[in-house]
C-alpha positions in Angstrom: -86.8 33.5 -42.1 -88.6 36.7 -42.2 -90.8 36.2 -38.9 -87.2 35.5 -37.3 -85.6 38.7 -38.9 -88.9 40.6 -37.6 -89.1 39.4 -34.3 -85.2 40.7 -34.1 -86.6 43.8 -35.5 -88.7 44.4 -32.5 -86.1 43.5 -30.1 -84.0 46.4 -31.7 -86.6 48.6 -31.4 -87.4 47.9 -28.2 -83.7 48.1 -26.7 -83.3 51.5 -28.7 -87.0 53.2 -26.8 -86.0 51.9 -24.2 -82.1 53.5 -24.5 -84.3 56.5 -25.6 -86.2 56.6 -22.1 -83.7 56.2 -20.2 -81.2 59.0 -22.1 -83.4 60.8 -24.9 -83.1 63.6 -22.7 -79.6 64.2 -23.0 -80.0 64.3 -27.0 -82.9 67.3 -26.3 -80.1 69.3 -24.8 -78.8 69.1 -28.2 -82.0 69.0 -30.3 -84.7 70.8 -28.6 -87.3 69.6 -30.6 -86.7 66.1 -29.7 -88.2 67.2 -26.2 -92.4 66.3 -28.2 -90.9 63.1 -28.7 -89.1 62.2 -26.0 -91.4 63.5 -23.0 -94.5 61.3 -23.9 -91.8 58.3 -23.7 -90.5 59.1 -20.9 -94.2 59.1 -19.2 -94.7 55.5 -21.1 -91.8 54.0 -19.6 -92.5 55.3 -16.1 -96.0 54.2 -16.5 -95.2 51.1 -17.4 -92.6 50.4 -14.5 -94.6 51.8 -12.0 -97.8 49.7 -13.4 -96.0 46.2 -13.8 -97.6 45.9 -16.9 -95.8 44.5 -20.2 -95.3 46.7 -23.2 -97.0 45.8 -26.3 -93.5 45.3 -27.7 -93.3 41.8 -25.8 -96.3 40.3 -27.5 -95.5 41.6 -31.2 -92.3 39.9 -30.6 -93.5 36.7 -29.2 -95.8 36.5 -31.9 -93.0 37.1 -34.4 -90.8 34.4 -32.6 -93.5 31.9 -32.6 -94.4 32.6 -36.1 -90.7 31.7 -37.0 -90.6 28.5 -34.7 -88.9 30.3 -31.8 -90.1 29.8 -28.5 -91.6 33.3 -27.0 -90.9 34.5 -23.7 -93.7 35.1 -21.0 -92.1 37.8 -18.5 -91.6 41.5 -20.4 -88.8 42.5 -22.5 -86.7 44.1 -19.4 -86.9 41.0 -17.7 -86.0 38.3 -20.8 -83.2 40.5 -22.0 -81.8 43.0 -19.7 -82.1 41.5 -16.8 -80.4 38.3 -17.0 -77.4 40.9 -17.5 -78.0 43.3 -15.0 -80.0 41.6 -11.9 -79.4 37.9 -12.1 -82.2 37.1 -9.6 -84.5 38.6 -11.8 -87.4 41.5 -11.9 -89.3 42.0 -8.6 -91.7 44.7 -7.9 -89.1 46.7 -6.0 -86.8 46.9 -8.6 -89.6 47.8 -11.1 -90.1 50.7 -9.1 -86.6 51.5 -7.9 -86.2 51.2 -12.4 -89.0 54.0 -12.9 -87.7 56.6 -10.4 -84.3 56.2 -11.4 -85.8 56.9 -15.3 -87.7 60.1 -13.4 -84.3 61.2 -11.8 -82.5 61.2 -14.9 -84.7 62.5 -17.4 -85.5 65.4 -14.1 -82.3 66.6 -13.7 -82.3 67.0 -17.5 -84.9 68.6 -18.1 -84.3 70.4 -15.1 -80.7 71.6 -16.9 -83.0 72.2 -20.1 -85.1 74.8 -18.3 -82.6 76.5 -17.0 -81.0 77.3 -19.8 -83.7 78.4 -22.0 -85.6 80.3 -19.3 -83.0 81.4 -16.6 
């Protein structure tokens, strides 16, 4: 029971970094500070879109699930969770990419707006 409520743990987690990737910026505008905390995310996420490589998330949580008698996933946490909701033919490389500069748009324009306002 507690490797299952762990490995759901880390599938929280995971959904909320990556939720704070994708829109952390927008809470900067409101909390400046959250700009040291949410800039080196933002570069993790990129990276590891760009790169194709899993996040270290995945295997904590496999781990977790096996440990409970859950079957793990093999493909990253994107493409076991999000995925299956969002692109039912599943991750490629293109979208991977097309995924990382939309993250790089977003969190730009932000940060753009950010700039402006503090130093304009």
């Amino acid at each position: 029971m507690l490797y299952r409520i762990l490995a759901d743990l880390v599938v929280l987690l995971h959904l909320m970094f990556i939720l704070f990737v994708i829109a952390g910026g927008f809470l900067a505008l409101r909390r400046g500070r959250l700009v040291l905390l949410h800039l080196p995310a933002v570069l993790w996420g990129v990276y590891i879109e760009f790169s194709g490589k899993i996040c270290p998330l995945t295997p904590l949580e496999n781990h977790f699930s096996r440990l409970a008698g859950r079957q793990g996933y093999s493909a990253g946490f994107i493409d076991h969770y999000l995925l299956p909701i969002i692109y039912p033919a599943g991750l490629t490389g293109e979208i991977q990419i097309f995924l990382g500069f939309f993250v790089l748009a977003v969190n730009l324009g932000v940060y753009f707006f950010l700039l402006r306002r503090y130093f304009l």
